[in-house]
N, C-alpha and C positions, 0 to 999 in steps of 0.2 A: 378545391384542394384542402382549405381547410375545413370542411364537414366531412372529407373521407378519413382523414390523419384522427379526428376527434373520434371518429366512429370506431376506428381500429383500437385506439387508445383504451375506451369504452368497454369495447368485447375482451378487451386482455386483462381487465380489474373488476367486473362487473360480478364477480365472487361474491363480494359484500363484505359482513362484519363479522366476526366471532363475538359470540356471548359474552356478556362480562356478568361476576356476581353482586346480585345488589345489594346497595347499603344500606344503613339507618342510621343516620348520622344527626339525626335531631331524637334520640330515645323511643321516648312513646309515641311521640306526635305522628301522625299518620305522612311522614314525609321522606320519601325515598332517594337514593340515587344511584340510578344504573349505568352500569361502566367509569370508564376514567375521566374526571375533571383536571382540567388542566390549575392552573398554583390561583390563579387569578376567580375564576369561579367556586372551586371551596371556598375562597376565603367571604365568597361573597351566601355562599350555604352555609358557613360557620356563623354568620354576623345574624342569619335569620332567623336560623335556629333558636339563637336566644331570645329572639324580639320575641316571635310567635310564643314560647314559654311562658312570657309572662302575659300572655293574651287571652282572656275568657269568652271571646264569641266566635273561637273557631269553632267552623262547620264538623260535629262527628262523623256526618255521614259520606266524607270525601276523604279519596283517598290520591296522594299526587306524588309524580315519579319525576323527576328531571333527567335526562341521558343527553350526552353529547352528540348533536351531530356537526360533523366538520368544525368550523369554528364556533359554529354557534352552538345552544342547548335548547329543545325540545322539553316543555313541561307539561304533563298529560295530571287530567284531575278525570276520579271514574269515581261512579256512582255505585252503591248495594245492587240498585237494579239494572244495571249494564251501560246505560248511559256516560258519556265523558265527554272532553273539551279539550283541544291540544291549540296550544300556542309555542309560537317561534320567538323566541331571545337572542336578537344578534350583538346588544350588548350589557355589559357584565350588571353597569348599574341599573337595568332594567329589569333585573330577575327580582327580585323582592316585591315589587309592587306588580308583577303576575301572578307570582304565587300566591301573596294574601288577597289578588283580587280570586282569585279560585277556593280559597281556603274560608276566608271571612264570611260569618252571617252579617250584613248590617246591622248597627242598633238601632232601638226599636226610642224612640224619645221619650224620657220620663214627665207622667202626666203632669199639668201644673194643678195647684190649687185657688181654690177663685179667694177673694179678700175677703168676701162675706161670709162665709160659714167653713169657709174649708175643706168645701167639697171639692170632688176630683173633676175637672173639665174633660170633656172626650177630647179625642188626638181632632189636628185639623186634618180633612178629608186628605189633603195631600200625603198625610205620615201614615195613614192606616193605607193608602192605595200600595204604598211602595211594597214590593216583595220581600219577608223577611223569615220567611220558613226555610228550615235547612235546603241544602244543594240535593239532597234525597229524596223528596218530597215536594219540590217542585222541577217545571222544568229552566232549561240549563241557562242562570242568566246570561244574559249579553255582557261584553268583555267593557264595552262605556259603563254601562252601571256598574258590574265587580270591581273596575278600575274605582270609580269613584265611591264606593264603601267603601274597599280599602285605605284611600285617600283620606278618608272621614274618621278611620280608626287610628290611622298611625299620622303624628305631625311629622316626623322624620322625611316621609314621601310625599310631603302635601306639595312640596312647591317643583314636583318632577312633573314636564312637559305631557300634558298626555298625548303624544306621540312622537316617541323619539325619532328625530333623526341619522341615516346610516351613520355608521363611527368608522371615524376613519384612522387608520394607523400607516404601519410602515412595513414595508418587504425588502429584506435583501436576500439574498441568492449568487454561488457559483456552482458550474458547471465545467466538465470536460467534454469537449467536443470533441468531432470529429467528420467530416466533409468531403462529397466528391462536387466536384467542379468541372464546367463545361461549355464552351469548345475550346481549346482540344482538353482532354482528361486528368484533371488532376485530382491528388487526394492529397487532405493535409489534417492534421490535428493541433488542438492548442485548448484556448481555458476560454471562459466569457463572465463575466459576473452585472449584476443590477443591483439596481437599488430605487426603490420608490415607494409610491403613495397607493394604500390599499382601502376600498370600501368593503362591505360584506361580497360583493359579485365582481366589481371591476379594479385593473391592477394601472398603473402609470406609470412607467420608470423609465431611466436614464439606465443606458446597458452600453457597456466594453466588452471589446473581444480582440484577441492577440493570436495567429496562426503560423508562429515562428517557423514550421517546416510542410513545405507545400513541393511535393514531388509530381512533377510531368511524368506518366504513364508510357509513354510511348516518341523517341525519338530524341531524348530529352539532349541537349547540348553536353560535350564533356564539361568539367565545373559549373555548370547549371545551377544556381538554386534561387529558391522565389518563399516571401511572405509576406504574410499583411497583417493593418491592425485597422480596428473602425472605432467608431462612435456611433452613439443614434439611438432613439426611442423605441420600446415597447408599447402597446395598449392592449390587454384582454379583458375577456370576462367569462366567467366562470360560467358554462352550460352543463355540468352534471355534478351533482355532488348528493352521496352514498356514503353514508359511515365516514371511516376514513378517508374515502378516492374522492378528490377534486378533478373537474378536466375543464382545461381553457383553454381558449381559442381566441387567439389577436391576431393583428398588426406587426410588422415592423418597420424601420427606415434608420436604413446606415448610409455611414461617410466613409468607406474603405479606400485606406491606402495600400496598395500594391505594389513592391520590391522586389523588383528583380537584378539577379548580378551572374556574369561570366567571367570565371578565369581562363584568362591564355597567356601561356607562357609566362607566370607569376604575376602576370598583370589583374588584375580584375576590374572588370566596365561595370557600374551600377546606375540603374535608374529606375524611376521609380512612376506611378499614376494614380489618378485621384478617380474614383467610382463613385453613385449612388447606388444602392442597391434597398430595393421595396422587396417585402415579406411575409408569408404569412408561414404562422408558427400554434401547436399545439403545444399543453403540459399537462401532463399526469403527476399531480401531489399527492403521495401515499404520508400519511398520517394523523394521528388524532390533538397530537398538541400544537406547538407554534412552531415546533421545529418539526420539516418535512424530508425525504427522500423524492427527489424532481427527476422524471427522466421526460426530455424535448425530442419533437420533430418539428423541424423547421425547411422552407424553401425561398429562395429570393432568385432575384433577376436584376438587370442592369437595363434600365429604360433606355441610355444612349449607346447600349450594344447591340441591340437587338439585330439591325439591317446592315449593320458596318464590323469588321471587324478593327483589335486597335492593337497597339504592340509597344513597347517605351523602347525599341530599340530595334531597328533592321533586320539586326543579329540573333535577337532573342524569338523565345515564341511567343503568339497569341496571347493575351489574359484571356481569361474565363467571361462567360456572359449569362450564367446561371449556374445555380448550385442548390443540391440537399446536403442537406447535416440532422444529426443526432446527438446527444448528449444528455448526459446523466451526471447530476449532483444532489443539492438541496438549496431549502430555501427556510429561512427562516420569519416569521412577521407577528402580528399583531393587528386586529382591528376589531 
């Protein structure tokens, strides 16, 4: 169920991206940036800009782009003669020391002088082996040694892990839903909202939902009426993501309580029942900053309805023993 929900998801944004116009936000420097960066990444292209500036062993012959994809940004370095090198940046303080490891020639050691006469000593075999011909003119270093030039040029970076791990932030999120339910048929609508722990691919959160009016379809009691409210955890993980379009696919598990109440003859009988209900659920996040447009498919079932049915009251109907739903908000996060 949920590979078919993701797949539909899929084929309905699968449009892609519109162009954006590129920038040049370091002057001269062969350093670009196409499309929209979100507050936190310029400011981290602003800070390099200056570094690089006052640096004399950048490579002439590279040239490097940065573009957002999703939350991350994509930094492409290309050669005069066609060749390039693209690396992935999932977090913010990791861009600098990508880009100058693409950007930087390494330095080359200045020779020593011997005590006796003052002649020039040759390099030891170790400093002459290392590669220090521009990124044009040879081929493409490996991202261990560019890492560690740049590491060697700038102290700023020297004491960054060389390999970061995923960074993790935060997501919250509401939504308006909307639900049919079954056996026997009902529809209801109401709001759900979350809030949790995000890496670059998987989500964790704590999620509420409240279905203040839930109408019986067929045969319904006069004064009839029925709601519910849950608790319970999400888990996804992101399986496409294109420019803007995120699409995830999890988990869920709620605690739903179930109210129902009949008036007669100005009296009204209330009672109510406790459910578990298991999940699975897709989301499509249309956006390029922290803050998204969310539209959900979701489906659950009730493990102790399945072969019984159950009722809070003689007089009332059936509850429900599965349900789809939809809904459309946002989300907002960070990671």
């Amino acid at each position: 169920m949920a590979t078919g929900i993701c797949a539909v998801l899929a084929w309905l944004v699968c449009g892609g991206v519109s162009a954006q116009t590129p920038g040049t936000p370091c002057g001269e420097l062969r350093l670009r940036v196409d499309g929209e960066l979100g507050a936190a990444w310029l400011a981290q292209v602003s800070a390099l800009c200056e570094e690089l500036s006052t640096m004399t062993n950048i490579d002439p012959a590279v040239e490097v782009s940065i573009r957002p994809e999703g939350s991350d940004v994509i930094v492409e370095a290309s050669a005069a003669d066609g060749r390039n090198a693209v690396r992935r940046v999932r977090a913010t303080r990791d861009l600098s020391l990508k880009v100058k490891a693409l950007m930087l020639v390494p330095a080359t050691p200045a020779p020593a002088a011997s005590e006796a006469g003052g002649s020039v000593a040759p390099a030891p075999a170790s400093a002459a082996a290392a590669p220090t011909l521009p990124f044009g003119t040879t081929p493409l270093r490996s991202e261990a040694h560019s890492a560690a030039a740049a590491r060697a040029t700038s102290p700023r970076v020297a004491t960054e892990p060389a390999s970061a791990q995923p960074a993790l932030g935060v997501e919250v999120g509401a939504v308006l839903l909307g639900r049919i339910s079954r056996a026997p048929t009902y529809v209801s609508g109401g709001v759900g909202v979350h809030a949790g722990i995000r890496t670059s691919a998987w989500l964790l959160a704590l999620a509420l939902r409240w279905e203040p009016a839930q109408a019986l379809l067929a045969r319904a009691p006069r004064g009839f009426e029925m709601d519910s409210v849950g608790a319970g955890f999400l888990i996804s993980r992101r399986v496409l993501l294109a420019g803007p379009v995120h699409v995830e696919c999890g988990v869920s598990s709620f605690l739903i309580g179930e109210i129902q109440s009949l008036t007669v003859a100005k009296r009204e009988q209330t009672d109510s029942e406790a459910d578990v209900r298991i999940g699975l659920f897709a989301r499509l996040l249309l956006g390029r900053s922290a803050w998204r447009w969310a539209l959900s498919l979701e489906t659950d079932v009730s493990p102790l309805r399945l072969r019984r049915d159950l009722r809070v009251d003689p007089a009332l109907p059936k509850l429900p023993n599965w349900s789809f739903g939809a809904g459309l908000g946002g989300a907002w996060g960070e990671s």
